[in-house]
LOGUPA-596769 format. One record per residue (C-alpha): residue in one letter; x, y, z. Coordinates in Angstrom, 3 decimals. Layout:
(A, (X, Y, Z));
...
***
This chain:
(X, (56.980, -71.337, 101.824));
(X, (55.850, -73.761, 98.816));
(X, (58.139, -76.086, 98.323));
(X, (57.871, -76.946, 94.402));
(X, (60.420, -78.634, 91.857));
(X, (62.860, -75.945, 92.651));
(X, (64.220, -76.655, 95.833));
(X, (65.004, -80.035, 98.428));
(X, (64.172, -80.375, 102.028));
(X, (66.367, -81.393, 105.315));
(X, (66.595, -81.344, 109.023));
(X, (68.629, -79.093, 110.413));
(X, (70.226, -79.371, 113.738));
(X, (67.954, -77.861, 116.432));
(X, (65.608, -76.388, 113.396));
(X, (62.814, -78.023, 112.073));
(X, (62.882, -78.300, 108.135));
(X, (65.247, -76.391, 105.494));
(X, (64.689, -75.413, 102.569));
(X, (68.405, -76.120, 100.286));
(X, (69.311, -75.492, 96.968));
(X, (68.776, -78.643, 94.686));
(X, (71.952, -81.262, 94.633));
(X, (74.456, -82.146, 92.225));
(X, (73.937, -85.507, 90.147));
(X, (77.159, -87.147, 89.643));
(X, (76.092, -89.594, 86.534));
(X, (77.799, -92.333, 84.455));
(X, (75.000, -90.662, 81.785));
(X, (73.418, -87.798, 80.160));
(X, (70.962, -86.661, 82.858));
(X, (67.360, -87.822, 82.183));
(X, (63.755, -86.931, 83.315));
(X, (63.776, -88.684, 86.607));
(X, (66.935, -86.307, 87.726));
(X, (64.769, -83.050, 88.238));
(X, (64.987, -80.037, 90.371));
(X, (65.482, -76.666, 88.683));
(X, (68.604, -75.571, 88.952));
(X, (69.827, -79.074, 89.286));
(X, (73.461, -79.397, 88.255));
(X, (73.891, -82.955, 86.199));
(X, (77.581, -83.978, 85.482));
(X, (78.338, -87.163, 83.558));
(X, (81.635, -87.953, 84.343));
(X, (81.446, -90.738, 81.135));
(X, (82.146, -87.638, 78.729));
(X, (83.172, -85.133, 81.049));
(X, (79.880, -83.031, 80.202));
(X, (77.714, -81.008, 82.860));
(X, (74.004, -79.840, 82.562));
(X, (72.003, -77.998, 84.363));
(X, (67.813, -78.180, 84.470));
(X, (66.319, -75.074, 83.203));
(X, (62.879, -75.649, 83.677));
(X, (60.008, -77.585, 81.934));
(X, (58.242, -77.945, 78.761));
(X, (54.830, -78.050, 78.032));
(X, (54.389, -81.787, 78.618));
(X, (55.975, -81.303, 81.877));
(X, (59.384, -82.664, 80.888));
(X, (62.635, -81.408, 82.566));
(X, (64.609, -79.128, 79.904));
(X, (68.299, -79.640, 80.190));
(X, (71.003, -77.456, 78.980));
(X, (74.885, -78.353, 78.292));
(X, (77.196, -76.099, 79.891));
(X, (79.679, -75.130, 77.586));
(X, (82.931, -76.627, 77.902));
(X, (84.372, -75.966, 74.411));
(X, (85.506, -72.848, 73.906));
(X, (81.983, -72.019, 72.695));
(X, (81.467, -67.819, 72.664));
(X, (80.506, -66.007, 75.455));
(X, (79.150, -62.689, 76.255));
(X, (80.618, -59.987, 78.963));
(X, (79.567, -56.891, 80.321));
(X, (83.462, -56.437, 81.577));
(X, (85.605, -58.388, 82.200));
(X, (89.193, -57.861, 83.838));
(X, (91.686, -60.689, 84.037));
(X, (94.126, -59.787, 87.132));
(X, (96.829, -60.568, 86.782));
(X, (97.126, -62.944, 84.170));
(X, (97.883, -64.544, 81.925));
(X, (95.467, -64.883, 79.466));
(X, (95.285, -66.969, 76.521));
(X, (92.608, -66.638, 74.450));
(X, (92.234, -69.028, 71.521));
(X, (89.684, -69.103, 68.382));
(X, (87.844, -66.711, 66.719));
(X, (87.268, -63.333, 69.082));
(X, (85.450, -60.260, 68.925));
(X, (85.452, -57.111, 70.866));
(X, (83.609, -54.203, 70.224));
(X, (83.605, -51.001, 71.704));
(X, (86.605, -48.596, 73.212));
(X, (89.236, -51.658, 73.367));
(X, (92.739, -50.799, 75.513));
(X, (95.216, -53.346, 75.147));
(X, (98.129, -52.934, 77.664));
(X, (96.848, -49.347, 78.400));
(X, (98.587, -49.094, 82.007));
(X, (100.870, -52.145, 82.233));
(X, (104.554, -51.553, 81.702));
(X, (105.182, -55.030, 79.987));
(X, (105.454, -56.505, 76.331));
(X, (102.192, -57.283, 74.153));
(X, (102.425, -59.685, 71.309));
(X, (99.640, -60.630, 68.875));
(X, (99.721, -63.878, 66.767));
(X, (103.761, -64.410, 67.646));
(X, (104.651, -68.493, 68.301));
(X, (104.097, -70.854, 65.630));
(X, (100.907, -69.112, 64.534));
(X, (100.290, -69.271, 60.738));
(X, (97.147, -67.143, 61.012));
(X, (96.894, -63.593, 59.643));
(X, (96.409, -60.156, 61.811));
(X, (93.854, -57.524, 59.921));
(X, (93.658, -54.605, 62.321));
(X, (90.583, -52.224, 60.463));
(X, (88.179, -52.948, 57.732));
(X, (88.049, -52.381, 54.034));
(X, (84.363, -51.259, 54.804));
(X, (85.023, -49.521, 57.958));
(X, (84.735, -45.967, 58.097));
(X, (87.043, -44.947, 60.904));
(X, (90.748, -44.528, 61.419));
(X, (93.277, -47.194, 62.309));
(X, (96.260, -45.108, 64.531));
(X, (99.345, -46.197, 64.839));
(X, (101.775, -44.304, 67.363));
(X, (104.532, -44.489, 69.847));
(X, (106.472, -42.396, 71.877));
(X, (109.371, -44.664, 70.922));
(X, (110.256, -46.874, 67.797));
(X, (107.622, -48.514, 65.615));
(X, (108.862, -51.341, 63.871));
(X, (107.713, -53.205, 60.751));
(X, (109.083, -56.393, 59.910));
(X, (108.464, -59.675, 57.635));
(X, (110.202, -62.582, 57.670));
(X, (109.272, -64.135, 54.157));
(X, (111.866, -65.029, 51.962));
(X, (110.391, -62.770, 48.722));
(X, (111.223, -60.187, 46.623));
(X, (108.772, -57.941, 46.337));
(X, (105.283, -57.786, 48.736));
(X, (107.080, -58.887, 51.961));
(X, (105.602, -55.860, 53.250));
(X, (102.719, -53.831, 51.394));
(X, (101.433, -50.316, 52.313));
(X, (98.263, -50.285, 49.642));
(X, (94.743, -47.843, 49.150));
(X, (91.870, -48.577, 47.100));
(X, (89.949, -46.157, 47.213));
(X, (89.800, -44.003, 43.770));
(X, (92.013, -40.581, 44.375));
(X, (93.585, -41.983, 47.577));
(X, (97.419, -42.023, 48.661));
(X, (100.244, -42.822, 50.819));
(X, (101.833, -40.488, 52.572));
(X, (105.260, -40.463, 54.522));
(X, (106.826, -37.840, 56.486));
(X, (109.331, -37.508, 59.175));
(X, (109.247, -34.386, 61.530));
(X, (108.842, -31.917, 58.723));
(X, (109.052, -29.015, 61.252));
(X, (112.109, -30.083, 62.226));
(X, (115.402, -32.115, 61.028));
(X, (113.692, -35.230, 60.728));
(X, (115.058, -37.356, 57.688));
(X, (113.163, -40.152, 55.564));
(X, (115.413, -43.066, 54.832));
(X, (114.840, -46.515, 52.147));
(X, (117.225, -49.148, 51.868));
(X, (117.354, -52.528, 50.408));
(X, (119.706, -55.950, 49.609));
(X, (121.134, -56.215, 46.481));
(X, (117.320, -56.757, 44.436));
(X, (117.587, -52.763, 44.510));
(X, (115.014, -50.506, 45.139));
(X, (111.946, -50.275, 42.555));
(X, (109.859, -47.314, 42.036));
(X, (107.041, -47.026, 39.306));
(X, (103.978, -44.802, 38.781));
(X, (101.480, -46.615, 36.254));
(X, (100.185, -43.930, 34.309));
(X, (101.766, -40.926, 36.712));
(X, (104.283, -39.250, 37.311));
(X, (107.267, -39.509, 39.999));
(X, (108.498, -36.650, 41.940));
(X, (111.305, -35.758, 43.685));
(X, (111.849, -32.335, 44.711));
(X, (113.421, -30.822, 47.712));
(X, (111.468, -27.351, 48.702));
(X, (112.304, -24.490, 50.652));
(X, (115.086, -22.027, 50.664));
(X, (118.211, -22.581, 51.405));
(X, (121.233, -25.159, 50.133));
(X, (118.757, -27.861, 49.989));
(X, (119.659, -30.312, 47.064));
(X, (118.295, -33.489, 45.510));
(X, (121.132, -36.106, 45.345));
(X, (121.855, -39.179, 42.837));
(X, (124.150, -41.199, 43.492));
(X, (125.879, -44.552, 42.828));
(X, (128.995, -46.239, 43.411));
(X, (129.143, -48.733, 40.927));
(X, (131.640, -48.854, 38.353));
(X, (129.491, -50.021, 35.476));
(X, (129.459, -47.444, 32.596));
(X, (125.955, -46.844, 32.550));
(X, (126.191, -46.357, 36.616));
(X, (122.998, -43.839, 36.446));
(X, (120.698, -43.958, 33.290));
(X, (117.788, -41.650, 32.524));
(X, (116.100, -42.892, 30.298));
(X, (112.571, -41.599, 28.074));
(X, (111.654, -44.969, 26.162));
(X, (109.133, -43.618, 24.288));
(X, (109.928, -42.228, 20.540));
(X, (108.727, -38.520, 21.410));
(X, (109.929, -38.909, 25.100));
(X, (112.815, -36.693, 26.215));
(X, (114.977, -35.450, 28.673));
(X, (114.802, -31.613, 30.149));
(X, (117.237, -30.194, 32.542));
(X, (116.908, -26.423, 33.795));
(X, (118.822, -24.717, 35.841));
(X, (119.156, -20.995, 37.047));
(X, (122.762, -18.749, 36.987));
(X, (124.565, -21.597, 39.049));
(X, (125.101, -23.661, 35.309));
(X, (124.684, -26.868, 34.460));
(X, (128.318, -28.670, 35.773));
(X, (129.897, -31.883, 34.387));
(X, (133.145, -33.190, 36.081));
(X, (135.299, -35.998, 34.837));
(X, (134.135, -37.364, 31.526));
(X, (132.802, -36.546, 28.569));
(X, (129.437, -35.820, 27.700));
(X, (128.533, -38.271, 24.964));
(X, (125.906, -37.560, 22.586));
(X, (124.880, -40.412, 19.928));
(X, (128.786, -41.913, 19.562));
(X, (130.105, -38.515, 19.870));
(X, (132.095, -37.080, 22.944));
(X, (132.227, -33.447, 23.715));
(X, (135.142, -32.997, 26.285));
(X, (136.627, -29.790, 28.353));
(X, (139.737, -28.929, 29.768));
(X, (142.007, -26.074, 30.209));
(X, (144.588, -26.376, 27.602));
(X, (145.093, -28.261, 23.875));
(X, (143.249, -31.876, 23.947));
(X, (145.816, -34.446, 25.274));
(X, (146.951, -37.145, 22.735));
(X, (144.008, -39.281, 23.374));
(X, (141.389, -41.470, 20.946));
(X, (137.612, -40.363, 20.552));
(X, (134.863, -40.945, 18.372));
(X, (135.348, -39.599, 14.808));
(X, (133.849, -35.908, 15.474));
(X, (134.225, -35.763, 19.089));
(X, (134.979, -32.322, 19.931));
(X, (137.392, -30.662, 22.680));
(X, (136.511, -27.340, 24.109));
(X, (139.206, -25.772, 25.480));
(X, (139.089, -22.684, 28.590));
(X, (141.641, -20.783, 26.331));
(X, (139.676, -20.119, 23.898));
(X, (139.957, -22.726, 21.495));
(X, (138.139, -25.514, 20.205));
(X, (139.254, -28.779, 18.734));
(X, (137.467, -31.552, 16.792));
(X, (139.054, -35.457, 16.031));
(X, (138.637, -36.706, 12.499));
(X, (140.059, -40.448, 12.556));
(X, (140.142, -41.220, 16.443));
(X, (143.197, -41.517, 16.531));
(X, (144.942, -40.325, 19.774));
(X, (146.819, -37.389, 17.719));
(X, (144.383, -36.501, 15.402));
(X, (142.922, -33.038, 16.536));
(X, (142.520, -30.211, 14.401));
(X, (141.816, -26.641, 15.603));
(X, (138.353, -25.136, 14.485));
(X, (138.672, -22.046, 12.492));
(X, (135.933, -19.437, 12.988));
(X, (136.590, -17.084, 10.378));
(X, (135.378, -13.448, 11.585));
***
């Protein structure tokens, strides 16, 4: 066998000549041209760097390269990490069918500690799915101190939406709350619906407890906006109150208006039969109305 730049020599015991692998240089230096030997592994123990001879240029020089001991990137085939664990810092990507924490039966965190980075999980040009799913509880949570954007659920693309649904074959519910900054819903140039469909006593419920007079407004802003309310045979129902219409009350009860004030005109319709109307507002000032027949 040629023995060439590639390989060292030495007597083995009861054997003539072998032929070894080349030997490590343990420098104070980066490794030069004298320190040859393909395959030669050079560490300078100055910097803490290690090189390893490649081969030789045209001029016959030895070619050096660093190994990597900075975190530089890295290419794998496969790799499995067994059992852990594994830190893995800087930028990183994997592509391909990815399984994180497919089998194990443990925790998985991503970018929890003092991290200040972001997570983006998908592309805006990406063409495929992102899937989210559990057999148990999925969790969203922010910890910024804002009111609004703490957590944002957003499409771009022209005609696209958000959908949310809970088990709608079954008795699945959908339920928003928030702190005292209230809960803000606007459509910019749309409409907002709420409707509850299917047969049955289904209903659509506002409510609120606060005591403020104006505890529920509906308001249409706009000069030719208004306000339509249909219902079927069941009625339209008012309890407690009056319905007040531009300063003046319409009340209902089942006998002659109690000695109470209301707005000059306020009327009082009463389940006998009668109906009563308050010129002064004073608390005694109701006068029958007369239909002549």
């Amino acid at each position: 066998m040629a023995i060439g730049k590639n390989f060292v020599q030495a007597y083995g015991i009861k054997s003539g000549l072998l032929t070894i692998g080349p030997i490590t240089q343990v420098l104070n230096a980066n490794p030069t041209a004298s320190d040859v030997g393909i395959g030669t592994v050079a560490v300078n123990t100055t910097n803490q760097s290690a090189w390893i001879l490649v081969g030789f240029n045209g001029s016959g020089q030895p070619v050096y390269k660093q190994i990597d001991n900075g975190g530089g990137g890295a290419v794998f085939e496969d790799l499995t990490v067994n059992p852990g664990p594994t830190n893995i810092t800087g930028a990183t990507t994997v592509n391909g069918v990815t399984n994180i924490n497919n089998d194990n039966n443990a925790n998985t965190s991503i970018n929890t500690g003092t991290s200040t980075g972001s997570v983006t999980i998908g592309s805006v040009g990406s063409s495929g799915a992102v899937n989210i799913s559990s057999a148990d509880a999925i969790t969203l949570t922010s910890a910024i101190d804002a009111d609004l954007g703490a957590i944002s659920l957003t499409t771009t693309g022209n005609g696209s939406g958000i959908s949310i649904s809970s088990n709608v074959a079954g008795n699945g519910s959908v339920e928003i709350t928030s702190g005292t900054a209230g809960i803000i819903q606007t459509a910019t140039g749309g409409d907002i619906n709420l409707s509850s469909t299917g047969a049955g006593a289904n209903q659509v419920v506002i409510q609120s407890d606060g005591n403020a007079a104006n505890a529920i407004t509906l308001t249409a802003s706009d000069a030719a906006g208004g306000i339509t309310a249909t219902v079927g045979t069941g009625n339209f129902s008012v309890v407690g109150g009056a319905i007040s219409m531009n300063g003046v009350n319409i009340y209902a009860g089942a006998a002659n208006p109690p000695a109470f004030p209301a707005p000059i005109g306020s009327l009082y319709l009463s389940t006998n039969g009668n109906g009563y109307i308050n010129k002064t507002n004073a608390a005694s000032d109701w006068h029958a109305i007369t239909v002549a027949p």
